[in-house]
Steps between C-alpha positions, in 0.01 A plus 500: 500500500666633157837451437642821570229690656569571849230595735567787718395515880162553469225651711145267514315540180117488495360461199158649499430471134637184431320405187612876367847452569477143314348641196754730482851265610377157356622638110815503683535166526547484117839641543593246696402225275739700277739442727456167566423534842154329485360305251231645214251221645544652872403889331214320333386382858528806714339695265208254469472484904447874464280534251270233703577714823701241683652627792861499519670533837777804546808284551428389126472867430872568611641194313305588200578898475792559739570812296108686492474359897856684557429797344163540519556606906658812362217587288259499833742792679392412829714489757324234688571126609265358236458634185110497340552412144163656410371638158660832560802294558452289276450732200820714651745232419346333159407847369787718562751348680539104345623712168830595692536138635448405103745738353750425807511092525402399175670471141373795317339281148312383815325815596209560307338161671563576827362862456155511696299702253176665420304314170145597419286144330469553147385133446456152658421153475404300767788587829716642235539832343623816322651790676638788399799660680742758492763253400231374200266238504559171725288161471414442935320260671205582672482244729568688836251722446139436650227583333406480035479737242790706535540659159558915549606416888812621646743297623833457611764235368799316602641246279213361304263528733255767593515582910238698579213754334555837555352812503550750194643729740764272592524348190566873336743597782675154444532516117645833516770402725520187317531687130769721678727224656479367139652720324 
């Protein structure tokens, strides 16, 4: 467990989209290289073992992101003894409420990477790419995603990695929150 973070009693927590939930906490883990807290060599690992779909079990999960795993039950609102982590969830706590986690824990020149954000492709080579977003254009990885030619897809980003593709819907809905935080 991180230095300082301090799991709360928690209720069960079944992941149901555990690969979803990866894409979007693994960038995470880059913070805590910044930190010190594991090595650059260790990042470089997980986020190889998820590109290649290796399973990881959930007890890693809560050493790895004891803040998303403690948080993350008060994105699902449910009052019951476990807590489905499902997209809906899932998308709950990265898209809206990870933001106040950001601006709350974390040293403010520290922000705009942790922000989970919408970026349309505007060019790529190979797993990387291009996005544009409404904090400007950010170089991600496109490793995490399934799937080629991704140029004019929505996505979402964390770090420098792209999560997830989205519709335009959400990606509109998202970038005008997004723009508006921003300002």
């Amino acid at each position: 467990m991180t230095k300082g973070t301090k799991l709360k009693s928690r209720k069960r927590i079944k992941l149901v989209d555990k690969r979803l939930f990866l894409n979007y906490a693994m960038p995470c883990l880059a913070e805590r290289v910044r930190k010190g807290e594991i090595t650059a060599k260790e990042f470089h690992d997980f986020c190889e073992d998820l590109a290649k779909d290796k399973e990881m079990p959930d007890e890693e999960l809560y050493k790895l992101f004891p803040v998303a795993m403690n948080f993350i039950e008060e994105s699902a609102k449910n009052g019951e003894k476990e807590v489905r982590v499902d997209e809906d969830v899932i998308h709950q706590y990265f898209w809206y409420d990870h933001d106040r986690v950001v601006k709350t824990r974390m040293n403010p020149d520290r922000h705009k990477y942790c922000l989970v954000l919408p970026g349309k492709v505007l060019k790529t080579k190979g797993k990387e790419a291009v996005v544009e977003t409404p904090l400007g254009e950010r170089k991600v990885s496109l490793a995490f995603l399934k799937g080629e030619n991704f140029l004019g897809k929505h996505v979402t980003i964390h770090y420098y990695h792209a999560c997830e593709i989205i519709s335009e819907e959400d990606f509109n809905k998202l970038w005008e929150m997004k723009s508006e935080q921003g300002k």
